[in-house]
N, C-alpha and C positions, 0 to 999 in steps of 0.2 A: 452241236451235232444234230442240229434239228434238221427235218425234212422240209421241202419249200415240195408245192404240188400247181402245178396250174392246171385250169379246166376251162372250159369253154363258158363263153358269160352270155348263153343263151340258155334260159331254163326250157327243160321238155320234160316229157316223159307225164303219165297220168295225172298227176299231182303238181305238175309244174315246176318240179323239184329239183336240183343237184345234188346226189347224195352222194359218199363216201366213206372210206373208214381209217380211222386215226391207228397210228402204228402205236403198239403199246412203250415205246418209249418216246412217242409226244409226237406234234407236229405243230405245223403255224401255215397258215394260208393268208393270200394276199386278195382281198374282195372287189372287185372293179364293178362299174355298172357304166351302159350305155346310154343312159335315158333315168330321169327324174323319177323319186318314187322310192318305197319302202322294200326290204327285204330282213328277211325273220332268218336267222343264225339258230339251228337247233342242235345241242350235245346232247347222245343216247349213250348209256351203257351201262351196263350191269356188273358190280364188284359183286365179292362173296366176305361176309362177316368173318367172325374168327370162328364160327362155328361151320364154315364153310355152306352157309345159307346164302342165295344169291340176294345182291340189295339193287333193283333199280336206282340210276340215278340220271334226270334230264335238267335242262338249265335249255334257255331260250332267251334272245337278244337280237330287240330290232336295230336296222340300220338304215338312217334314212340318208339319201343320193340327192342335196342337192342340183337343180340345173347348174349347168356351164356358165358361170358368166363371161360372157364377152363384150360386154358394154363396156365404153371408158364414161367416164364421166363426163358431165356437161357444165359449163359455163354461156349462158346467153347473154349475149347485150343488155337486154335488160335487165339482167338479174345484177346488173352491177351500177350502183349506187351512189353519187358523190348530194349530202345535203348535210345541212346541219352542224359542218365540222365533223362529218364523220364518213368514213366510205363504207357500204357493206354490200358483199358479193355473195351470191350464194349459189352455190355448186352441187349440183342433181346425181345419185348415184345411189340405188336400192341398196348398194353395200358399200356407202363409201366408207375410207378411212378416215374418217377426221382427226387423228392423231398424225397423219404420213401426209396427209391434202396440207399444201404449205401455200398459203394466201402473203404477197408483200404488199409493201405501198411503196414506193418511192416518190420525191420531189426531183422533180427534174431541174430545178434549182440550185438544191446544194447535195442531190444524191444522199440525201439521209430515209436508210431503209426502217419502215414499220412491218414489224409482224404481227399479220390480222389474230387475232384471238374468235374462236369458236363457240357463239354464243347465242342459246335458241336458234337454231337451224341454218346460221348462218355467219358466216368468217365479217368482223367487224373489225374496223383500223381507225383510230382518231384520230384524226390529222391535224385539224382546229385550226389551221392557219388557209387563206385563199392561197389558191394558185394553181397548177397545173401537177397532175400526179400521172404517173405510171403505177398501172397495177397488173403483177405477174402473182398468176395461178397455174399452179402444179396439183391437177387433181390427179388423187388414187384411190382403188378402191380394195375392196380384201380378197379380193383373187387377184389385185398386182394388177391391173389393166389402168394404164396410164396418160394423162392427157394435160397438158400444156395451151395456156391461155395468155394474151397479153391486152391489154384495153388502158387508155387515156383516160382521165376524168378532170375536169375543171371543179374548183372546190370556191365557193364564194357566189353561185348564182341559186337562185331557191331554197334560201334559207340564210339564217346565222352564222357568222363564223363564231367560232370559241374567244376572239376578241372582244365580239360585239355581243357575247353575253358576259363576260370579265367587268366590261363598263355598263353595262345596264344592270349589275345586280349590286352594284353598289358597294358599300366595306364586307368585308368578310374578317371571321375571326382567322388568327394565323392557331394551325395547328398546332405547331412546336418548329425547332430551327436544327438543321443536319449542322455539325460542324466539326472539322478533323480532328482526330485521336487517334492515336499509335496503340491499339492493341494486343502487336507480337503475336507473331507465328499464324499469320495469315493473311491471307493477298491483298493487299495495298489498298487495290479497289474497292475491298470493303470496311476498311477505316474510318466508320464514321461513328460517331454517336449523335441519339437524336433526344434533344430534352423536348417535353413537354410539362410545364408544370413544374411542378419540384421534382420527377421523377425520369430517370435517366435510361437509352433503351440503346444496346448494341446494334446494327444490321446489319440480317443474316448471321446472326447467331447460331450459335453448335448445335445447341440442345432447346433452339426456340419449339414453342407446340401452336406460333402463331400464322393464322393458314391465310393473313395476309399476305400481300406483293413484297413485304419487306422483312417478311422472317424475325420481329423484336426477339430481343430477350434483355432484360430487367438488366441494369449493372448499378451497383456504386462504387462509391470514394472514386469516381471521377472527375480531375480537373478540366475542364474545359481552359483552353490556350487559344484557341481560333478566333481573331478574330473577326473575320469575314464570313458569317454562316449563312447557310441558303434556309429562307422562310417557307416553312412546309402551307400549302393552301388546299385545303379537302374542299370539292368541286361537292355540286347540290341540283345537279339539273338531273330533272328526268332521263330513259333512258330512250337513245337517237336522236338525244339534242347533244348540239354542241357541248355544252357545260353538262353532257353524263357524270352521276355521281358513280363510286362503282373502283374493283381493284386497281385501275389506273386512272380514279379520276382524282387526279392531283396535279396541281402544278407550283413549280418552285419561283421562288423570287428572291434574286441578291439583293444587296446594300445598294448598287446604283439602280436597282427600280428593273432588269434586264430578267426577260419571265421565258418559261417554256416547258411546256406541259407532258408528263411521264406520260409515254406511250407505248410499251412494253420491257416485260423480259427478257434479257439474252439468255443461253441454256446454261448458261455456269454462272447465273444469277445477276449478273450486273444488268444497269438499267439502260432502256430504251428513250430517247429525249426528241420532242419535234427541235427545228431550229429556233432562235431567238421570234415569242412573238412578238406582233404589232402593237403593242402595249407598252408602257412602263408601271409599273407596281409603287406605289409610297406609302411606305411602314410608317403607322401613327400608334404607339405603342405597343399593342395586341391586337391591331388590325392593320386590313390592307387592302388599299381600294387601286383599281386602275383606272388608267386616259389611253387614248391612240396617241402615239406616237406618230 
């Protein structure tokens, strides 16, 4: 049963003030402002103790009135990037969202979508393979003002591809090897277990505290049955080269040598994959070097 009061949101008066008086069973007002800039909230009033002695009591609270934003964001031509095996765009906005700004990549190939990840000031996608890409930008900013971008990139001219540093760096050691396991009462998709070593590791585990792309958690007395397991390969390149080491720089390699390098997260954890690359992979005990195919 509170009182609502509106008043005019132009200050006058000597002091430049709006004053008013609170009804003794309470009230709530609603503050607007036209224009940018601070204003100071002051409560006055005086109780009486038990001794029926009056007690001042003031309290004071500024509020500051951002401007309006009305800018959408921006995407330029050349803020968007194909080198290295990697694309990276970067999108202008004194407030933007970077959690609701959605960067993709796609291959106009085989239509397999990358979602750009947000990285030092700008949305980055590894695409590692040449060819021809579509890239759609959805900027937003935090007053919701919205703007839409779409731009081509060729991937394969001024620089590396993520091929041609697979064969240029030579063996690498294999990380450990994904291979299926039924571990009941959860989604299919995330049935794998991954050995490294002597030691055994769930993914996307319940109760992982691991703030990698792959969520471990420790398991034993597990049989491994599978036997086709994909060769995990941790990536060692600097960061804007093609072979980025870094939360997705990994790439998997089967038993017939057929490679393709993890390139994000989906939102309910399963993983993002480029298509098959230009390479083939051959497993020589606990390593693995590539050729072009």
């Amino acid at each position: 049963d509170l009182e609502t009061n509106l008043y005019d949101n132009v200050l006058g008066g000597l002091d430049d003030a709006i004053k008013t008086t609170i009804p003794a069973d309470g009230a709530y007002y609603i503050v607007s402002a036209d224009k940018a800039g601070d204003l100071t909230i002051t409560v006055s009033s005086t109780n009486k103790d038990k001794k029926d002695n009056k007690v001042p009591f003031s309290s004071t609270h500024k509020i500051t009135f951002d401007a309006i934003d009305l800018d959408k964001p921006m995407v330029l031509d050349s803020g968007v990037v194909a080198a290295n095996g990697t694309i990276t765009v970067e999108v202008t906005d004194k407030n933007l969202d970077t959690v609701k700004t959605l960067v993709t990549v796609s291959d106009i190939n085989d239509h397999g979508v990358i979602k750009a990840v947000y990285t030092d000031g700008k949305y980055v996608a590894q695409v590692g393979n040449a060819g021809i890409y579509q890239v759609e930008v959805l900027g937003v900013d935090m007053a919701d003002n919205r703007q839409r971008f779409n731009f081509t990139r060729k991937m394969g001219e001024g620089g590396s591809t993520l091929e041609d540093s697979l064969v240029a760096h030579g063996s690498y050691v294999v990380d450990g090897m994904f291979s299926r396991h039924d571990f009941k009462d959860i989604d299919g998709a995330f049935d794998w277990v991954y050995t490294r070593g002597e030691t055994m590791y769930q993914l996307n585990a319940k109760d992982s505290t691991d703030v990698s792309a792959f969520k471990w958690g420790e398991v034993t007395d597990i049989k491994v049955e599978d036997k086709n397991p994909w060769y995990m390969v941790k990536l060692t390149g600097t960061a804007g080269t093609a072979d980025a080491k870094g939360k997705y720089g990994w790439v998997l390699v089967d038993k017939a040598g057929r490679t393709f390098k993890l390139s994000n997260a989906n939102d309910n954890g399963t993983f993002m994959f480029s298509k098959a690359l230009y390479v083939k992979g051959t497993i020589t005990g606990s390593n693995v070097s590539f050729a072009k195919r």
